[in-house]
SETORTOR-762601 format. One record per residue (C-alpha): x, y, z. Coordinates in steps of 0.5 Angstrom, whole numbers, padded with zeros to 4 digits, always signed. Each point is the difference from the previous one (the first is absolute). Example, Ala and Ser with C-alpha at 12.3 -4.5 7.8 and 13.67 -1.06 7.14 Angstrom:
BEGIN
+0025-0009+0016;+0002+0007-0002;
! end
This chain:
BEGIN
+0000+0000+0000;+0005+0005+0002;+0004-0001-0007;-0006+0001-0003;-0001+0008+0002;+0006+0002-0003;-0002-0003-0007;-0007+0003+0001;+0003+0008+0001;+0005-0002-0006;-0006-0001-0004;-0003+0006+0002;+0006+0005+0000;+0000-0003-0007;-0007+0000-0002;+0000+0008+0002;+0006+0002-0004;-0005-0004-0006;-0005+0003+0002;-0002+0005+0007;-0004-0002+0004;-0003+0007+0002;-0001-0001+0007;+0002+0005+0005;+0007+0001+0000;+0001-0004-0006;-0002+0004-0006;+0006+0001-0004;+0005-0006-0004;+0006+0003+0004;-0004-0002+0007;+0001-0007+0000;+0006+0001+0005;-0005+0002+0006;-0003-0008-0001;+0007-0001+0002;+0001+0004+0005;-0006-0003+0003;+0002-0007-0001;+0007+0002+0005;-0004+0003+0005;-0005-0004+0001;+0006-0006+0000;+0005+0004+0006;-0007+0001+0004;-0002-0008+0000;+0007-0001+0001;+0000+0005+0006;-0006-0004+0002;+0003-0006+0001;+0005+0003+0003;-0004+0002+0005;-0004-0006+0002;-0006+0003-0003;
! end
């Protein structure tokens, strides 16, 4: 499952370079970086998480 994610963002960061997805934050081509940036954060925050015992 945890391999999967990864390869779903890839496709997504490609899909909205093709085509933009046109959601808010995400209207130009050359925004595809913010899926990435999104995809770090959210892996140090589970991360963090699981350090933590959360």
């Amino acid at each position: 499952m945890l391999k999967i994610i990864p390869l779903l963002l890839l496709i997504l960061m490609a899909l909205h370079i093709v085509k933009p997805l046109g959601w808010p934050g995400l209207k130009k081509r050359g925004d595809f970086w913010k899926i990435a940036a999104f995809a770090i954060l959210a892996m140090l925050a589970m991360v963090l998480l699981s350090h933590a015992g959360l």
